[in-house]
Backbone as a chain_set.jsonl record, in Angstrom:
{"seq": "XXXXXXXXXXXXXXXXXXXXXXXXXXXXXXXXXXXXXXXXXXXXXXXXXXXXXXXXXXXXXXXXXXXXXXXXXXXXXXXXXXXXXXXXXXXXXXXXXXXXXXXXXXXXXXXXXXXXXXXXXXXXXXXXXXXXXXXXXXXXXXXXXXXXXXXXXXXXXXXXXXXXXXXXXXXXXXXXXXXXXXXXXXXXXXXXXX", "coords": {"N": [[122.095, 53.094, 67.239], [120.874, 53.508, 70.537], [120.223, 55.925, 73.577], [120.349, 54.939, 76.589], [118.793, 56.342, 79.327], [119.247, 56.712, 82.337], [117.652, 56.598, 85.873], [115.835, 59.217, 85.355], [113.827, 61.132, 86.604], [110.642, 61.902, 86.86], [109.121, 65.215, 85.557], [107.206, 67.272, 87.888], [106.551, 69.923, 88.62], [104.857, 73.202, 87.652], [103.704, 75.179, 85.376], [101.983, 78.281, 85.665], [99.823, 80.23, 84.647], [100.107, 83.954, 84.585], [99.049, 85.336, 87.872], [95.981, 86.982, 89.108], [96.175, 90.213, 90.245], [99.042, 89.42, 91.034], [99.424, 87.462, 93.037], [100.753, 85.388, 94.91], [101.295, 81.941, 96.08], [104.044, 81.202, 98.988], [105.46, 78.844, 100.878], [105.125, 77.641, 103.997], [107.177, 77.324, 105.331], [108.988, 79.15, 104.641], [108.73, 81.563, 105.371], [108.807, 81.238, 108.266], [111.608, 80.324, 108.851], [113.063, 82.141, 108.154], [112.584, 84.103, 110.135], [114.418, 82.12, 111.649], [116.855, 83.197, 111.161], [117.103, 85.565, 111.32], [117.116, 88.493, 113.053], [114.529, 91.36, 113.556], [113.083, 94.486, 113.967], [110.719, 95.07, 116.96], [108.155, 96.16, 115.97], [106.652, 95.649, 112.743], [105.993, 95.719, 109.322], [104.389, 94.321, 107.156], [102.941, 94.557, 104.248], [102.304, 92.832, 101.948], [100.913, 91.067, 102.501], [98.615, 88.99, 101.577], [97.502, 85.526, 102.697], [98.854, 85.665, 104.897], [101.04, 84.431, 105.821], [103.603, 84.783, 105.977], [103.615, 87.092, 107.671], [102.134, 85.73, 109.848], [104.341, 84.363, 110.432], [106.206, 86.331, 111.73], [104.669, 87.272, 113.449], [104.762, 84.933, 115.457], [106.895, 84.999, 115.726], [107.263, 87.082, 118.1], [107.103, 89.67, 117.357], [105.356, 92.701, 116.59], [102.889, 92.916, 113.983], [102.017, 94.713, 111.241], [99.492, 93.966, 109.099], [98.807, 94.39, 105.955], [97.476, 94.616, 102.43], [96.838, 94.342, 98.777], [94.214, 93.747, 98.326], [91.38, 92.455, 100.596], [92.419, 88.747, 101.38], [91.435, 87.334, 103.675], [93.107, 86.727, 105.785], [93.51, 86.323, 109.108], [94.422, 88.456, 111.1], [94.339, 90.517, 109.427], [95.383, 94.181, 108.483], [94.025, 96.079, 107.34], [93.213, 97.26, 103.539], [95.342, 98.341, 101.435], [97.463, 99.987, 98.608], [100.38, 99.34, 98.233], [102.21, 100.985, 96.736], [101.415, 103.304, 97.439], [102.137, 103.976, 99.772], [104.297, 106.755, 101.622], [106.118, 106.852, 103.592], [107.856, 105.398, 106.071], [107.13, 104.635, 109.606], [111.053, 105.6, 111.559], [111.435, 103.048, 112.973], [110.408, 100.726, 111.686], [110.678, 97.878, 110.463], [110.429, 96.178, 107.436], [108.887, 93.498, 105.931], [108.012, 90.747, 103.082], [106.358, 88.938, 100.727], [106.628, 89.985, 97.748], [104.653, 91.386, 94.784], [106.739, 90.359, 91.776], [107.777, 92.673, 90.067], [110.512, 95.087, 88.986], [109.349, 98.057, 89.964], [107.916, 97.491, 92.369], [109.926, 96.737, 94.365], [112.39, 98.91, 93.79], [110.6, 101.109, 94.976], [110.301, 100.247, 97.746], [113.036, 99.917, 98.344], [113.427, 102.716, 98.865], [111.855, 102.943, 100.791], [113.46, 102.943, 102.668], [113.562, 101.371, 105.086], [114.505, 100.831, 108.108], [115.137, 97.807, 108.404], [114.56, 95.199, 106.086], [113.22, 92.638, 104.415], [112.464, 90.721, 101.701], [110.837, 88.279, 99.405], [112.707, 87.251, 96.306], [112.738, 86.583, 93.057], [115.547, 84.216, 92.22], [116.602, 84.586, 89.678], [115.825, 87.456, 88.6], [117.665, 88.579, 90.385], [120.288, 89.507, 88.556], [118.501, 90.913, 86.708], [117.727, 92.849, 88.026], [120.383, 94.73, 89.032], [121.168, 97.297, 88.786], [119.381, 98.431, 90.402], [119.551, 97.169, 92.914], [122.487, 97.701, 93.502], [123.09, 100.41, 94.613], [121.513, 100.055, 96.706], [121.097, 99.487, 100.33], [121.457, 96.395, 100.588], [122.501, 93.315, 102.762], [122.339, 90.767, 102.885], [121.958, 88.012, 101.549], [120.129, 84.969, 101.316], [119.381, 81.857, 99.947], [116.549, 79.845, 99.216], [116.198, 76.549, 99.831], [114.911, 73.2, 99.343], [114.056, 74.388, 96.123], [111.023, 76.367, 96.631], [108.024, 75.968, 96.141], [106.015, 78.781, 94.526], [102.653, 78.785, 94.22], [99.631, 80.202, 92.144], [97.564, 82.394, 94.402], [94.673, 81.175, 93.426], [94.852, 78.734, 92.871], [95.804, 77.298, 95.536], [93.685, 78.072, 96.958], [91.499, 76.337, 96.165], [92.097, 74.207, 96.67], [94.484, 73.344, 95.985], [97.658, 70.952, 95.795], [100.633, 72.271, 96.235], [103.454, 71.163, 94.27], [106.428, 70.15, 93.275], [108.956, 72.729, 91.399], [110.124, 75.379, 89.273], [111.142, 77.384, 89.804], [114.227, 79.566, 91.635], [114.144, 80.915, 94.525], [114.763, 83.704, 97.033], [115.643, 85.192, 100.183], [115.607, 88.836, 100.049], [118.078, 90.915, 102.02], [117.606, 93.762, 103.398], [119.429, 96.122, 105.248], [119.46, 99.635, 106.719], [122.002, 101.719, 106.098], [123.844, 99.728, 105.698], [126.895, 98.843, 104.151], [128.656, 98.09, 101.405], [129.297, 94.55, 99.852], [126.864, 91.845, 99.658], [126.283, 89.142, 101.737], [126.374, 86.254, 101.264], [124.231, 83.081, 101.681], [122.576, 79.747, 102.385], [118.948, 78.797, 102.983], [117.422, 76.07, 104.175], [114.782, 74.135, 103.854], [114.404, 71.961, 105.957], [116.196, 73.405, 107.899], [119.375, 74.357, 109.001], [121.595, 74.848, 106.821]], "CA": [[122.041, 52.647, 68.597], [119.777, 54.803, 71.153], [121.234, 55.841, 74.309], [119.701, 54.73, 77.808], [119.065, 57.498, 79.922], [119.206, 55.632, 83.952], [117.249, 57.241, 86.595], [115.186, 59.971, 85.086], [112.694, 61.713, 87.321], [109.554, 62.186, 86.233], [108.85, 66.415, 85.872], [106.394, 67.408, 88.756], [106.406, 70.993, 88.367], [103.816, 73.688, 87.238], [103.605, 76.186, 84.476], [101.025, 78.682, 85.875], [99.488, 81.547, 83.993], [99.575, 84.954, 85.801], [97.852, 85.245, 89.07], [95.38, 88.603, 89.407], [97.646, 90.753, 90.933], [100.446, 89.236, 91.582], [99.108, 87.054, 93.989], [100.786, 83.697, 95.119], [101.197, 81.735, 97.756], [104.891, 80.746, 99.314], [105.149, 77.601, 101.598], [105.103, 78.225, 105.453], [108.972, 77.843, 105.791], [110.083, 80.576, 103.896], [108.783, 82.528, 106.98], [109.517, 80.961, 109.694], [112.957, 79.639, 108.393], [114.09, 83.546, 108.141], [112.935, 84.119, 111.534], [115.08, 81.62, 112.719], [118.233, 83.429, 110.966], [117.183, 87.375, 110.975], [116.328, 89.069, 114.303], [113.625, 92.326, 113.343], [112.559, 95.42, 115.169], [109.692, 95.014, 117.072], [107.752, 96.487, 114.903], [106.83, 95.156, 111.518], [104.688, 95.986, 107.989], [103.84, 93.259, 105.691], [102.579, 95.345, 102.862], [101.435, 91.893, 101.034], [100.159, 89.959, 103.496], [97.917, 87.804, 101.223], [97.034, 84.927, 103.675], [99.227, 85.948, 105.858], [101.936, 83.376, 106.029], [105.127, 85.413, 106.209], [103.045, 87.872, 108.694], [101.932, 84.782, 110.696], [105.666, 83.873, 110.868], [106.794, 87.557, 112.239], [103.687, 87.531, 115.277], [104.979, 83.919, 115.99], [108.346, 85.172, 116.406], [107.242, 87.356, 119.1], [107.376, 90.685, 116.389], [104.125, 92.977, 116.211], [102.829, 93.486, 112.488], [100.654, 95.456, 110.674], [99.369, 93.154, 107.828], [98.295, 94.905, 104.5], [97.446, 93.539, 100.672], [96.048, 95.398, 98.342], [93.302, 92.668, 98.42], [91.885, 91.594, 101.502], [92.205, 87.564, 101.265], [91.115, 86.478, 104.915], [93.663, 86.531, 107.018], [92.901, 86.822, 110.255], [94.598, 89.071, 111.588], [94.647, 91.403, 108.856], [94.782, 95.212, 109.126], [93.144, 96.876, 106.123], [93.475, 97.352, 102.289], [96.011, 99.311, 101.089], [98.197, 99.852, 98.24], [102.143, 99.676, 98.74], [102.813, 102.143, 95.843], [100.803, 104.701, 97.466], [102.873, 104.635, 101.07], [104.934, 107.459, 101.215], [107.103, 106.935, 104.316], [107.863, 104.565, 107.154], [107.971, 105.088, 110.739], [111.896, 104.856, 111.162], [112.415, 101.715, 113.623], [109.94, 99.748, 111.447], [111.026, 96.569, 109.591], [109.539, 95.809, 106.313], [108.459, 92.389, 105.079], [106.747, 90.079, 102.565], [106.359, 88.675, 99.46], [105.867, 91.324, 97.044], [104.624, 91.024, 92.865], [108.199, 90.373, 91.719], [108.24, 93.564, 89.31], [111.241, 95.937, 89.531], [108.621, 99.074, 90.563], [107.818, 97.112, 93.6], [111.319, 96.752, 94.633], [112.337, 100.211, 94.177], [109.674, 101.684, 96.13], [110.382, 99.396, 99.201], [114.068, 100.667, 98.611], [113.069, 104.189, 98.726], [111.496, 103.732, 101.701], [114.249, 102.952, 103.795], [113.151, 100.887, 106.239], [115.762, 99.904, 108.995], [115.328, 96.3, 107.915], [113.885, 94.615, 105.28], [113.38, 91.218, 103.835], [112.008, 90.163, 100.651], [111.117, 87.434, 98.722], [112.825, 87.513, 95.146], [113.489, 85.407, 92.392], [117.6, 84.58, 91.893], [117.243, 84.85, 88.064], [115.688, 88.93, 88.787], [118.777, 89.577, 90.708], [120.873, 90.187, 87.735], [118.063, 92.208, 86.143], [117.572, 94.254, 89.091], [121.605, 95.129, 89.605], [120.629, 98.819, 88.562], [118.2, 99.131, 91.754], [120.432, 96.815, 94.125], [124.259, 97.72, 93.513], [123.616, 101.317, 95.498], [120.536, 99.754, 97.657], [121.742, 98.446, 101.772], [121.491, 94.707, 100.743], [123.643, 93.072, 103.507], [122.264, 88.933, 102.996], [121.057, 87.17, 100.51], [119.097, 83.993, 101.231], [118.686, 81.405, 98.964], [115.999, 78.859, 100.002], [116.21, 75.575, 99.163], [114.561, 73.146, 98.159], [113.085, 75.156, 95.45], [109.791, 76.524, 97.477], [106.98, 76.171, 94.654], [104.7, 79.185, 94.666], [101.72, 78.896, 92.957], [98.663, 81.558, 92.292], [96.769, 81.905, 95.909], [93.404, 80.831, 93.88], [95.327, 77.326, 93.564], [95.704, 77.06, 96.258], [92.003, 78.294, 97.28], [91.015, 75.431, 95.162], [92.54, 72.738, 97.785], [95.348, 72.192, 95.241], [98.398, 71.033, 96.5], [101.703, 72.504, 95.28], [104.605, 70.419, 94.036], [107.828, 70.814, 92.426], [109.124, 73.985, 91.771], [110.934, 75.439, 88.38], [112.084, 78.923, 90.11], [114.291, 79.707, 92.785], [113.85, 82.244, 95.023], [115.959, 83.79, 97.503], [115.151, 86.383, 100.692], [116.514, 89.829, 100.461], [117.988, 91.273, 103.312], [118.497, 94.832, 103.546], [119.664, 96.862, 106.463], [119.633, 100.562, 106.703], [123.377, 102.162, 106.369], [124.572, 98.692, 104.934], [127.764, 98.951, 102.946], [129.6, 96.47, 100.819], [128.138, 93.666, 98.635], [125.912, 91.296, 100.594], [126.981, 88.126, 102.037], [125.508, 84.586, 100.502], [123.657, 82.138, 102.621], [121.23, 79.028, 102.089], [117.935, 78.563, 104.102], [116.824, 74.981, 103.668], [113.185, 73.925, 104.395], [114.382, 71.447, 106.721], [116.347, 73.521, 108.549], [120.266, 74.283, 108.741], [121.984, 75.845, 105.368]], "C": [[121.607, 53.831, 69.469], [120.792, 54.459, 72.659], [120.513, 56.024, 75.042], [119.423, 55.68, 78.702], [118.552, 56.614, 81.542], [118.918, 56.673, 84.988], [116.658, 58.251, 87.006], [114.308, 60.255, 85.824], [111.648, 62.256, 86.312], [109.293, 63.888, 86.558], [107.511, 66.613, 86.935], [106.296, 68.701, 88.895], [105.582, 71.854, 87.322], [104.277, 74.697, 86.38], [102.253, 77.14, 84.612], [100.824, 80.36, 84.946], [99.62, 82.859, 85.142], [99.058, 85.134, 86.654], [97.212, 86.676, 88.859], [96.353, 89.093, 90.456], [99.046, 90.775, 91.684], [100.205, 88.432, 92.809], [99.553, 85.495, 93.912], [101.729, 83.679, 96.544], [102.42, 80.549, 98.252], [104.248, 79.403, 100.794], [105.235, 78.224, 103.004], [106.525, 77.91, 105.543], [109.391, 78.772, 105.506], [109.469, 81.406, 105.098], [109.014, 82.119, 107.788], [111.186, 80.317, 109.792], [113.396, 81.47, 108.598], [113.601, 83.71, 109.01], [113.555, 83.725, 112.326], [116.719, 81.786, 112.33], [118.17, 84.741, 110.831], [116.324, 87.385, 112.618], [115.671, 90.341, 113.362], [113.423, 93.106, 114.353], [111.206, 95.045, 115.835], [108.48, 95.116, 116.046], [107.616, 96.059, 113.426], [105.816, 95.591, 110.335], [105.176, 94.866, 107.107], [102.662, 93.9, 104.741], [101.587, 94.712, 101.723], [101.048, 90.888, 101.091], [99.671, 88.879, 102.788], [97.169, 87.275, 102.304], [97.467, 84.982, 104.853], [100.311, 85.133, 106.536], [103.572, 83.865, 106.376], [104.643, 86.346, 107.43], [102.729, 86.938, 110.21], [103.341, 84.587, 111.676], [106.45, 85.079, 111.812], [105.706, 87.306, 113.843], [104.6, 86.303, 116.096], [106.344, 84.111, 116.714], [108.322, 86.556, 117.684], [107.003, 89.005, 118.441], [105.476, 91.544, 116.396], [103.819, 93.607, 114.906], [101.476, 94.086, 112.194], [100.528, 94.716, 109.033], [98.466, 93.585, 107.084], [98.456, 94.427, 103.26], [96.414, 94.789, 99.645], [94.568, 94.863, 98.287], [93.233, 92.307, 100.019], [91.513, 89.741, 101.226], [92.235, 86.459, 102.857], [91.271, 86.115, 105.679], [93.522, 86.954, 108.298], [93.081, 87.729, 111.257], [95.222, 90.688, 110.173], [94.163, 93.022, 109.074], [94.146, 96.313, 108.166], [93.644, 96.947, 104.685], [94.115, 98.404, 102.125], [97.176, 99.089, 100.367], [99.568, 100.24, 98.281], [102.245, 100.79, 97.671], [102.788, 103.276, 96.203], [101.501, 104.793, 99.353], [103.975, 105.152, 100.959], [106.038, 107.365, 102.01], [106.697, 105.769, 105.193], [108.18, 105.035, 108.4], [109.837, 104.993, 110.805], [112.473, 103.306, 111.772], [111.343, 101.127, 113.102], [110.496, 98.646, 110.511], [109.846, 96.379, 108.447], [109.504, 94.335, 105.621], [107.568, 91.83, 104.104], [107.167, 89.525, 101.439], [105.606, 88.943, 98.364], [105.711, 90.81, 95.554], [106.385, 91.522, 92.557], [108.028, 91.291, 90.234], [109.063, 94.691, 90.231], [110.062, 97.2, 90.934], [108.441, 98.826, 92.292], [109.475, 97.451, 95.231], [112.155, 98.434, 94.918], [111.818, 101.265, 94.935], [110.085, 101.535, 97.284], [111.914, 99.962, 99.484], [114.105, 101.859, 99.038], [112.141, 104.877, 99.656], [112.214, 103.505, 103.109], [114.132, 102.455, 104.815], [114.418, 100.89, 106.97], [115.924, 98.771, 108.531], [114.211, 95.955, 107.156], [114.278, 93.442, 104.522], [112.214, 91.279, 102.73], [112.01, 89.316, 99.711], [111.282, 87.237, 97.384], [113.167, 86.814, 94.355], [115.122, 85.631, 92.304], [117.264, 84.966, 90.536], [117.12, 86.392, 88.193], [116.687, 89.371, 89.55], [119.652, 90.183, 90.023], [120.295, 91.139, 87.289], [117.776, 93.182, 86.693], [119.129, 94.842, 89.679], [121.715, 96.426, 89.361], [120.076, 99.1, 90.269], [119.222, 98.343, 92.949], [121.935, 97.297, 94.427], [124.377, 99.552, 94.361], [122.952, 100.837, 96.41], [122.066, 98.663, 99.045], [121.639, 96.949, 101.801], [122.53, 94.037, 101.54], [123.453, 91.07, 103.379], [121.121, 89.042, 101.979], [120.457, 85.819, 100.761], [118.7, 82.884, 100.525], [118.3, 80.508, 99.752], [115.954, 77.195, 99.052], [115.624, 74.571, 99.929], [113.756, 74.205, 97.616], [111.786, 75.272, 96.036], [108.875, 76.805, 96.219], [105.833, 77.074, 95.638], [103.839, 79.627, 93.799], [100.796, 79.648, 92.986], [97.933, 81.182, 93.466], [95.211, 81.167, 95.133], [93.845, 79.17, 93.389], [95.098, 76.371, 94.481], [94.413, 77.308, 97.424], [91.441, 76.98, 97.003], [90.985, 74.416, 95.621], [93.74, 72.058, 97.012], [96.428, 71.9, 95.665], [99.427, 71.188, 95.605], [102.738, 71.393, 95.226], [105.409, 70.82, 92.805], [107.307, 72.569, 92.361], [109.895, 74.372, 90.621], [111.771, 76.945, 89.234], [112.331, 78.711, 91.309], [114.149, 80.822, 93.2], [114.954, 82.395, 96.57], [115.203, 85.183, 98.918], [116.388, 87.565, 100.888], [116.996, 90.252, 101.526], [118.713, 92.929, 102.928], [118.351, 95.837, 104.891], [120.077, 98.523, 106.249], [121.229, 100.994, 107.128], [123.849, 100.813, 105.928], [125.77, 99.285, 104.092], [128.616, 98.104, 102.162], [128.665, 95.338, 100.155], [127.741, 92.612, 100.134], [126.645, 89.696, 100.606], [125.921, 87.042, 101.631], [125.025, 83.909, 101.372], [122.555, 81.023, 101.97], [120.483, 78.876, 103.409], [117.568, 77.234, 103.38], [115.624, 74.216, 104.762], [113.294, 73.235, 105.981], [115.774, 71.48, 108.216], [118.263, 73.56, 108.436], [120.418, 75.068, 107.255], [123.153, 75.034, 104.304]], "O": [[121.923, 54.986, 69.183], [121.576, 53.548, 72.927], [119.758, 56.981, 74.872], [120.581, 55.986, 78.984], [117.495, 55.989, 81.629], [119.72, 57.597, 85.118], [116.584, 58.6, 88.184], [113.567, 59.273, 85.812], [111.823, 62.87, 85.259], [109.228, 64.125, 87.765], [106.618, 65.838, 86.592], [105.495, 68.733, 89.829], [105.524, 71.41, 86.175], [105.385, 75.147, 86.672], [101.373, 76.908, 83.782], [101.626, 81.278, 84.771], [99.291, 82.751, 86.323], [97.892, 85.159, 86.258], [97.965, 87.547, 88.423], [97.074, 88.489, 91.249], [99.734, 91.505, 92.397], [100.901, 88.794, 93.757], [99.046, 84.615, 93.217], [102.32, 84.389, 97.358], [102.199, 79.346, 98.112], [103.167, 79.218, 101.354], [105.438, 79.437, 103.047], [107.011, 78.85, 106.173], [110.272, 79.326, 106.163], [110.366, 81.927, 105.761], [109.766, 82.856, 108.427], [111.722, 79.933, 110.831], [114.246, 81.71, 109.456], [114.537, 83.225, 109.645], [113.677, 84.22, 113.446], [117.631, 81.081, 112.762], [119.108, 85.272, 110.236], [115.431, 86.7, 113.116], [116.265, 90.442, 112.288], [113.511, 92.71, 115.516], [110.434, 94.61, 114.981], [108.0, 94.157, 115.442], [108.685, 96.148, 112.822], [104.667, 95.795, 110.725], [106.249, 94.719, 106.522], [101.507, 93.473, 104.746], [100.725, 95.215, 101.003], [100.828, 89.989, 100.279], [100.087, 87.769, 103.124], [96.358, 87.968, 102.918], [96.851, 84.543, 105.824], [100.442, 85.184, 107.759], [104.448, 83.228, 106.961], [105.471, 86.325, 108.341], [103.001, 87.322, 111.347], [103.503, 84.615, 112.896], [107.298, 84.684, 112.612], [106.101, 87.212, 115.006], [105.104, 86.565, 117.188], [106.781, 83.652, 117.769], [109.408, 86.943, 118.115], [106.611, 89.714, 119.368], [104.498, 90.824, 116.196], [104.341, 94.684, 114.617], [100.349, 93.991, 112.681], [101.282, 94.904, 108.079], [97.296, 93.303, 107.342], [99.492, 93.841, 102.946], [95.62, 95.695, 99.897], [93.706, 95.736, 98.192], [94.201, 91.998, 100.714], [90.364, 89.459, 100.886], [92.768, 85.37, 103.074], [90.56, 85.443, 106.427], [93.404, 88.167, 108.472], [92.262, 87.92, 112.156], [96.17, 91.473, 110.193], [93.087, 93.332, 109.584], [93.852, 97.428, 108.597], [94.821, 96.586, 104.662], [93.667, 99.463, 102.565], [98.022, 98.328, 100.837], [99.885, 101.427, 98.359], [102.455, 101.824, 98.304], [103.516, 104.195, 95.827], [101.21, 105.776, 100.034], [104.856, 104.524, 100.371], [107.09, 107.706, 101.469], [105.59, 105.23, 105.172], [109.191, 105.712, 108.583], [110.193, 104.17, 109.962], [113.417, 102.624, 111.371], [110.77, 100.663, 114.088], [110.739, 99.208, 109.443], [108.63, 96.437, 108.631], [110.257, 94.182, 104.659], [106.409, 92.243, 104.097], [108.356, 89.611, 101.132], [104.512, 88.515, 97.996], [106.475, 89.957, 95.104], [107.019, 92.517, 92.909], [108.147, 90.616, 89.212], [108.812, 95.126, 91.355], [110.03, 97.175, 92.164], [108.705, 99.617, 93.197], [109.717, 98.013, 96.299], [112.405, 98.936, 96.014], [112.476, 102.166, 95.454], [110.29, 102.524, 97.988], [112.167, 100.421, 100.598], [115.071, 102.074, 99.769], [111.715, 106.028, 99.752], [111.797, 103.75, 104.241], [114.637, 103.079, 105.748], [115.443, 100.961, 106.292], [117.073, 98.584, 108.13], [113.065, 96.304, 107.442], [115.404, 93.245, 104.065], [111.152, 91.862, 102.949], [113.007, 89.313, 98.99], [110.211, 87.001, 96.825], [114.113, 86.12, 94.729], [115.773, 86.676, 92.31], [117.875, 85.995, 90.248], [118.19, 86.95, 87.947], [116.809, 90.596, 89.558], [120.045, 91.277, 90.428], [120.872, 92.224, 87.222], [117.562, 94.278, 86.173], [119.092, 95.408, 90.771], [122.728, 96.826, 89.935], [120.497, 99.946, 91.057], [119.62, 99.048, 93.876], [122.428, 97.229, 95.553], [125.489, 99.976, 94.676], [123.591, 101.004, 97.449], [123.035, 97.911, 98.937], [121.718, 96.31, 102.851], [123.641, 94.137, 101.018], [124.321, 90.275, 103.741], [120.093, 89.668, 101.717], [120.188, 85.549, 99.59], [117.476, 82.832, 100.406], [118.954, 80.119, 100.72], [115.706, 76.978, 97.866], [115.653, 74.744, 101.148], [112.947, 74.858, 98.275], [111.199, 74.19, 96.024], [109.033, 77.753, 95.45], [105.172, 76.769, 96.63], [103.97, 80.473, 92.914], [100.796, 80.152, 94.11], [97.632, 80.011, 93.699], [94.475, 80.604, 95.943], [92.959, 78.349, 93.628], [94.566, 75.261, 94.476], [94.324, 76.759, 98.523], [90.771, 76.558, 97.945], [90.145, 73.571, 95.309], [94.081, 70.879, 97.107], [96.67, 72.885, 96.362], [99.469, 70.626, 94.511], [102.839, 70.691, 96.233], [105.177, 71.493, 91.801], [106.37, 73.268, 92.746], [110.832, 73.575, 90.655], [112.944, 77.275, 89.056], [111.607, 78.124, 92.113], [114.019, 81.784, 92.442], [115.674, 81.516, 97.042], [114.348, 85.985, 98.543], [117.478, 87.496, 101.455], [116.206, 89.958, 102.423], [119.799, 93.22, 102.428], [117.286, 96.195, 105.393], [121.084, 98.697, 105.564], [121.686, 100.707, 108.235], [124.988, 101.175, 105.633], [125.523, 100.237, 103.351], [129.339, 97.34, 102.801], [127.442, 95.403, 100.036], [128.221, 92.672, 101.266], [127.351, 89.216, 99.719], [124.706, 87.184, 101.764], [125.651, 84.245, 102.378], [121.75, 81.408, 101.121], [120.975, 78.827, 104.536], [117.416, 77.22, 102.159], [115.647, 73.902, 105.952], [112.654, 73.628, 106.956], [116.181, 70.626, 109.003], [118.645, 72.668, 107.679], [119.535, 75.728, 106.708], [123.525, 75.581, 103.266]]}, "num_chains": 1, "name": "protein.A"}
């Protein structure tokens, strides 16, 4: 005797190969949703601008940014090519944002350069494997966004394709210069509230 399974969803989610450098492309909430629960210094660097969607979300909020990729991909208010590995310091009242290639190296760097504030977009499952680089780092909020925000490689989405479903979650860092103590939990949800 076989056993009924009642109300199964059909999978709608992607399995994408690598993007060229680390390049993909979050939904327009995940930026403007953490603008509407993180205040920022004036001042801002988006490091990995891409199209410019988390950078978009910082001007909108009234914030002035300097939007860099190591690629430029067309955004319109972008301000030149340049790789994050190779910046050595930050003014200190600048804020750092974006959504960076989710390898440790990245991460560490951005730690190491101390911003006053910084947000980043990271997978939850890499928070355990990054508890080496976070457990001395100023992380003061964690972020998780929900629903799952599917992001898929930017030439995807070049392509006119439209994303759906989502197998990973992701979550925005928050770290504040002089932070101490483990970081407090929060959800951001697309449509607003937590």
């Amino acid at each position: 005797m076989g056993i009924a399974v009642v109300g199964v969803k059909p999978r709608r989610s992607h399995i994408f190969n690598r993007a060229a450098d680390s390049f993909y492309v979050e939904p327009l909430w995940c930026g403007s949703r953490l603008f509407e629960v993180e205040k920022f210094t004036q001042s801002i660097i988006d490091p990995f601008c891409g199209t410019g969607r988390v950078a978009e979300a910082a001007r909108l909020a009234g914030c002035s940014v300097r939007a860099t990729d190591i690629v430029d991909r067309g955004y319109k208010h972008f301000s030149g090519i340049e790789d994050f590995l190779t910046i050595d310091r930050l003014d200190p009242d600048v804020s750092l944002i974006g959504n960076p290639p989710f390898l440790d190296r990245f991460l560490q760097h951005a730690i190491g350069l101390n911003p006053i504030k910084m947000a980043l977009i990271w997978p939850l499952a890499r928070l355990v494997a990054a508890h080496e680089l976070l457990c001395g780092a100023p992380l003061a909020r964690v972020w998780m966004m929900t629903p799952r925000p599917s992001m898929p490689p930017g030439a995807y989405i070049a392509a006119g394709k439209k994303p759906q479903g989502a197998r990973v979650e992701h979550a925005w860092l928050i770290f504040e210069r002089g932070h101490r103590g483990p970081p407090t939990l929060g959800w951001l949800h697309r449509d607003g509230g937590w």
